[in-house]
N, C-alpha and C positions, 0 to 999 in steps of 0.2 A: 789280702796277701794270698798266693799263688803256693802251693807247696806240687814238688814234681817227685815221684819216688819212683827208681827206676831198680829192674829187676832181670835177672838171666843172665850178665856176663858171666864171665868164665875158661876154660882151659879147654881147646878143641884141637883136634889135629887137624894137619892140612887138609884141606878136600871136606869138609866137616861142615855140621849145621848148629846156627845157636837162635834162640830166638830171646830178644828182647821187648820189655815191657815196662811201660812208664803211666802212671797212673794220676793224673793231674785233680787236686781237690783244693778246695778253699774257695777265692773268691775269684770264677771263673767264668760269671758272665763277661758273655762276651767274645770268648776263645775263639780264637778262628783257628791259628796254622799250630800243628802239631809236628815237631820232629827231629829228626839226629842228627846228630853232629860228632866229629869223631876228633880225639887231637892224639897224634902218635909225639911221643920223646922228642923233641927237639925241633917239631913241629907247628906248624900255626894251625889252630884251630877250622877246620872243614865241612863242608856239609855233607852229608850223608842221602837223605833223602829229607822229606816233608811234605804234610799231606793236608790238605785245607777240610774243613768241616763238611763242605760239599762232597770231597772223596776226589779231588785232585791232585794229583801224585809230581812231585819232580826228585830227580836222583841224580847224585853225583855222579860224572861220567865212569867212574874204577867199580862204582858198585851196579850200576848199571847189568841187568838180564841175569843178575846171580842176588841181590838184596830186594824184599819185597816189603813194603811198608802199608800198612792197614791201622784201620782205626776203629774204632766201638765208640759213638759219642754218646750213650747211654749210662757207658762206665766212665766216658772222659779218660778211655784207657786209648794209647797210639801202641802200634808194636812194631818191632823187624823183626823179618825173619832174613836169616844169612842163610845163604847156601854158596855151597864151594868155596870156604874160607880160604886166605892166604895168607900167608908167614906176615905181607905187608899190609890184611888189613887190623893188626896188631893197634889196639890203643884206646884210649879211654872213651865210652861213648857217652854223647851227653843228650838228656832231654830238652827239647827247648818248645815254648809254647809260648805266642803272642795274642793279642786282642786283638780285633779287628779293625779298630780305628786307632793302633798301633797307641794306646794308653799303657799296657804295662808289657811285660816281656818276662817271663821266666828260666831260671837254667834247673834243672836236675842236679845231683852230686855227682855224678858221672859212676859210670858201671866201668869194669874193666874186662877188655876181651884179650886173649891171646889166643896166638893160634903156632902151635908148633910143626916147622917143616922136617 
């Protein structure tokens, strides 16, 4: 079993920076992609960015040249960092974290970010 604990949401004003952390333990041979996923109110669940073990990066096109995603695979810790928040990118973030031969898949409890304009 896969436990994701995720850490740093929060209340930022527009233009603002927040960084998140999510800390994967339990039984995680194996792990390969690390990353986030966002769901606003009323919303379908999205990707945010993700980052593979080797240190390969892909990002949603809105967060894209303002969300930077790194990882520690020492700690089996992933992070974002947000820069130049927006009103829209308001919404729950989720950890999410798969094996490499796509055997298990884990989600986080989700953090909550707001960002007030």
């Amino acid at each position: 079993q896969v436990q994701l604990v995720e850490s740093g949401g929060g209340l930022v004003q527009a233009g603002g920076s927040l960084r998140l952390s999510c800390a994967a333990s339990g039984s995680i041979f194996g792990m390969n992609v690390m990353g986030w996923y966002r769901q606003a109110q009323g919303k379908q669940r999205e990707l945010v960015a993700d980052i593979t073990s080797g240190g390969r990066t892909n990002y949603g096109d809105s967060v894209k040249g303002r969300f930077t995603i790194s990882r520690d695979n020492a700690k089996n810790t992933v992070y974002l960092q947000m820069n130049s928040l927006k009103p829209e990118d308001r919404a729950v973030y989720y950890c999410k974290a798969d094996h490499i031969a796509g055997t298990w898949y884990a989600w986080g409890q989700g953090t909550q970010v707001t960002v007030s304009s």
